[in-house]
N, C-alpha and C positions, 0 to 999 in steps of 0.2 A: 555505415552507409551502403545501400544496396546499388545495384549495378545501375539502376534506373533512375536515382536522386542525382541533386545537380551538385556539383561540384562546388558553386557558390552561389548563395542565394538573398537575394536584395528584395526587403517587402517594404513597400510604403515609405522610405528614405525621403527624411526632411534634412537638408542641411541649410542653414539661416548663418551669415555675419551679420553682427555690430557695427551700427557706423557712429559715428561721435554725436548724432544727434540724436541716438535713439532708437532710432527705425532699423529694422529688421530687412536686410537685403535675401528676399527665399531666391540665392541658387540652386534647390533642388528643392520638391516640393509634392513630395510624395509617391516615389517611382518606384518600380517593382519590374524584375525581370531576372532569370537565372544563365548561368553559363553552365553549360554541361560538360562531364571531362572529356579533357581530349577536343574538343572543338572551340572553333573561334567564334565569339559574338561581339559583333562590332555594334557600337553608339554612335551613330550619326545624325548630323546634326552643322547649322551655322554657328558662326561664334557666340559667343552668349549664352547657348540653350543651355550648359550645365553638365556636358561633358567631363572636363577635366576636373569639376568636383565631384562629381557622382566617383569617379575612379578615383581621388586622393582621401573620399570618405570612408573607402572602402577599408586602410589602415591610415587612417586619422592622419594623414601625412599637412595638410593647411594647418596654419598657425590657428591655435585655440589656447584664448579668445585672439579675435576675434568670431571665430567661425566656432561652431558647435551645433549638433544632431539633437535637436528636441524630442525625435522620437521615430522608429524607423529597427528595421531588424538587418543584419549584414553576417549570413550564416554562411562558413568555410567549412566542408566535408562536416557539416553538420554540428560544428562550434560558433555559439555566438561570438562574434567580436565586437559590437557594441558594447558598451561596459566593461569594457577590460581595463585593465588598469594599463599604464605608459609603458612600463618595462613588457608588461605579456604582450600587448600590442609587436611593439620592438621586436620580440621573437617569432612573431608573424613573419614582421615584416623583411623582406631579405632571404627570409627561411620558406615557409609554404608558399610567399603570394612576394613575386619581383617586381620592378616599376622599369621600364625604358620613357625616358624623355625627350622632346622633339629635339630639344636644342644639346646633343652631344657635348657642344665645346662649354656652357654651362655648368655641364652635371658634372665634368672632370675638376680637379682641383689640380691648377695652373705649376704647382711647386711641388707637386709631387712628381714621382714616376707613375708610368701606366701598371708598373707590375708590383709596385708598392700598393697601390690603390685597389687593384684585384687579389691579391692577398690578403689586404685587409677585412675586406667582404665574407673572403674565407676562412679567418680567422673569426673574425665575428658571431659564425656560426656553426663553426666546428671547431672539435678539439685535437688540432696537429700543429704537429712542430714547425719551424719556418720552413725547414727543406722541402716537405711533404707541401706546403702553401705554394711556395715557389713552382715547384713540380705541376699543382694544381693550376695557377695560372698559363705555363707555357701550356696545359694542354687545354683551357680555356680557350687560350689566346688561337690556337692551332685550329679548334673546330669552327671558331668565326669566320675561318679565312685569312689567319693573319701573317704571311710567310714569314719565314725565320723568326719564327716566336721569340726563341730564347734569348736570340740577341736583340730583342725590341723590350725586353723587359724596364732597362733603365732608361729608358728613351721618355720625354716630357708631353705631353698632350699637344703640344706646339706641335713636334715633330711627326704628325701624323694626320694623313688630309682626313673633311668630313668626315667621309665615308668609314675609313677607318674608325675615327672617336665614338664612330654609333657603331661598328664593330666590339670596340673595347667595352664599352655601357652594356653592351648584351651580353659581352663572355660576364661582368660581374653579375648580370644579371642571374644567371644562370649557374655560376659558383655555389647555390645552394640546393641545387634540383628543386626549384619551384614546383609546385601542382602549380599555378597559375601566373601567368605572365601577362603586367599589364603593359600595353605597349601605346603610350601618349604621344598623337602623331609624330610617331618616328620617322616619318620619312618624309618631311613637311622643309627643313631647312636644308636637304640635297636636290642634288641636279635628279634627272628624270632617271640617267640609266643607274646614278647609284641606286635612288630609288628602289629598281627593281631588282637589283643586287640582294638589295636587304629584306625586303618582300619574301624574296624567294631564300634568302637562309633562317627566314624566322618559319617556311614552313616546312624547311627540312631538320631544322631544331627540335619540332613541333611533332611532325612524325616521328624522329629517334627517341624522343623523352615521353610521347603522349601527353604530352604536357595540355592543357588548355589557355587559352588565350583574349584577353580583353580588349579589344582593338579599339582608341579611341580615334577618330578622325571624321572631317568635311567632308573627304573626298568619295564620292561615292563610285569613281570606278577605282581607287583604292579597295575599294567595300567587297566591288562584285570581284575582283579578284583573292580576297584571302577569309573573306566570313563564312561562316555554317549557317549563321543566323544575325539579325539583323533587329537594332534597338531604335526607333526612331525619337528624337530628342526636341522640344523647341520648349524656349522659358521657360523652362526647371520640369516639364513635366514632358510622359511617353506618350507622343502621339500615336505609334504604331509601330508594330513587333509581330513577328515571322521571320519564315525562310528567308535566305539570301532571294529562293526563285522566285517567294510569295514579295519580297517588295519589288523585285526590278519587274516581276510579269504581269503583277495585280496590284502593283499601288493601289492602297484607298484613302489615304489620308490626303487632300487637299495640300497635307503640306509636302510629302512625302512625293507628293506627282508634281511639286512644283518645284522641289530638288531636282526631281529626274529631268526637266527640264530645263535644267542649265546643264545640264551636260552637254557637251562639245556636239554636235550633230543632232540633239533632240529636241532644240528649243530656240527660246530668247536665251541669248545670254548677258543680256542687261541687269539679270537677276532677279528676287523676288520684291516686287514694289512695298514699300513702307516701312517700318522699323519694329524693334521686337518692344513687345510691352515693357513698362518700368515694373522692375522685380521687387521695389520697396513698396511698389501700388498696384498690382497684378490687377487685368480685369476680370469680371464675374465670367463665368460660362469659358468654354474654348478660349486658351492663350491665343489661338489662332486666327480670331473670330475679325479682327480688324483688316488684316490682309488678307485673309478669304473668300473668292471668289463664289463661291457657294454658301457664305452665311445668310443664314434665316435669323428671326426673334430666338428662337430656343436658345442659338448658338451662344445668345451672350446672358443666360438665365444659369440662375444655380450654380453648381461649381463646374470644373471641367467635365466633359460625357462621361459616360461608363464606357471599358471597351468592351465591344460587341464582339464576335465571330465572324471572320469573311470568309465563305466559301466554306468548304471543305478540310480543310488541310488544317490539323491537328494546330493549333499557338497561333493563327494569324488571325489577332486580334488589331479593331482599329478604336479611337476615342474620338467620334465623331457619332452628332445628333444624324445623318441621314441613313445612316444604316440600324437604328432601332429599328423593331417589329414595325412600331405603325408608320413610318417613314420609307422616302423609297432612296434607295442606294443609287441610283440610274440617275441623280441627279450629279452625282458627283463622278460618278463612274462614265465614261464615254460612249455614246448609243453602240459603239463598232467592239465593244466589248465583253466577255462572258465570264461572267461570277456568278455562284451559286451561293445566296445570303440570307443561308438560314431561316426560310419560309416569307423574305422579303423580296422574291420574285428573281428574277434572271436578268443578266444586263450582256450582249456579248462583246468578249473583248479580244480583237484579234489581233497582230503585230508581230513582229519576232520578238525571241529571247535574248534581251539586251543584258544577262547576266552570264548567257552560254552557259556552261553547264556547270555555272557554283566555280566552289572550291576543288579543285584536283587534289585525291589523295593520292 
């Protein structure tokens, strides 16, 4: 893999569950996007859009059957993992590519110890003795923030608040030096300043290991704080993908502008009116196309857009009819606006930068 190739690369990903009658639920439905190393790309999106399967399809972690990949490519420093058998999976998974989950007190198992349970991680994928496992945990446990490691070793997942149990989930996470950490709103079932507690030790984990990271989460000042780059998600499919600066400064997706406004001081926050399409009966053209304030005829023709180029700036592609060639951008784009859209005219766009300046390295 040369300096320049992505770290992990997702083309076209269908993931479809069984339901008892038959029918085919598409959670993901044909999505494409890379993460590059050492940087964060977060998925954002409301509940439903196919988040958290898009990231547990990544090492087959949902139960199959029901659930299974029809067809879709999911390449790690340049190894397919699609078709791998259970056990090479298995040694992905834990080993190159870790999983953080929202709900801490979940992921621990109630009857163990914490330091049983991150030895085990370690042992799983390396080959040491218990002492050297042991050794390995307290200095897990140390770099999370966990005072007096050593003696919290035997200590039960009871005995340790939130914050801490998603401290514990990240040292096992990390127990195998991931190239890739996927992190499934992790900070979704704490208070605001754990929150940021944990934010800010996943990006100083992140600088020490260069590690890269898959952020899944709603929350989009979540976003603007810890992403490189930014996957926009709704009904199994990518509306829109760029910079962290290209979504917060140039939203173009209709949907994309209508998150940004539910955020706290930029909007309605009554939220976005109507409901997400049924995933057993998707409709034709844009998933989007029923809550869109900007839908035309095209919008509900054929399958979802192509995505187009907006602007300038290298990857910020959107999936929307008003930015082809013969269409104009400006309908969806706001008159006080400036986008340069690829021989589809100028639109200017003025405002502050509600993402300030990205991610801080």
């Amino acid at each position: 893999m040369s300096a320049n190739d992505p770290l992990l690369e997702v083309e076209d990903l269908h993931v479809y569950f069984q339901t008892e009658t038959g029918e085919d639920v598409q959670a993901v439905d044909g999505i494409s996007f890379q993460v590059q190393p050492g940087e964060t790309t977060a998925i954002v999106g409301e509940s439903g859009s196919g988040k958290t399967v898009t990231s547990e399809a990544i090492t087959r972690l949902f139960q199959s059957p029901p659930g299974y990949i029809p067809e879709g490519s999911v390449t790690l420093d340049g190894e397919e993992l699609i078709g791998m058998s259970e056990d090479e999976v298995r040694a992905v998974r834990g080993g190159k590519v870790s999983h953080i989950f929202q709900n801490p007190q979940g992921a621990l198992n109630p009857v163990y110890t914490v330091g049983w349970q991150i030895r085990e991680a370690v042992v799983l994928h390396q080959d040491v003795s218990k002492t050297e496992a042991n050794e390995r945990a307290v200095e897990l446990m140390t770099q999370v923030g966990i005072p007096e490691a050593s003696s919290r070793l035997d200590d039960y997942p009871h005995e340790f608040s939130g914050g801490q149990k998603q401290r514990v989930i990240i040292a096992m996470a990390l127990a195998c030096e991931p190239d890739l950490l996927i992190a499934d709103e992790p900070t979704t079932a704490l208070d605001v300043t754990i929150q940021a507690q944990i934010l800010n030790l996943l990006k100083k984990l992140q600088e020490e290991r260069d590690m890269a990271i898959l952020f899944i989460t709603h929350d989009l000042g979540v976003v603007a704080e810890v992403a490189d780059r930014v996957v926009v998600m709704y009904a199994g499919k990518v509306m829109e993908r760029g910079s962290v600066t290209d979504i917060f400064n140039t939203p173009a997706h209709p949907y994309t502008r209508a998150l940004l406004e539910c955020l706290p001081g930029e909007g309605d926050l009554g939220g976005i009116p109507g409901q997400l399409p049924d995933p057993k009966d998707p409709p034709d053209g844009c998933r989007f196309t029923d809550r869109c304030p900007h839908a035309v005829g095209l919008c509900s023709q054929g399958d979802q857009p192509d995505h187009y180029d907006v602007g300038e700036d290298a990857g910020h592609t959107v999936s929307c009819v008003h930015f082809a060639r013969d269409m104009n951008a400006g309908v969806v784009l706001n008159e006080s606006e400036e986008v340069a859209t690829d021989g589809r005219g100028t639109t200017d766009r003025g405002g502050s930068d509600r993402s300030g300046e990205g991610k801080q390295r």
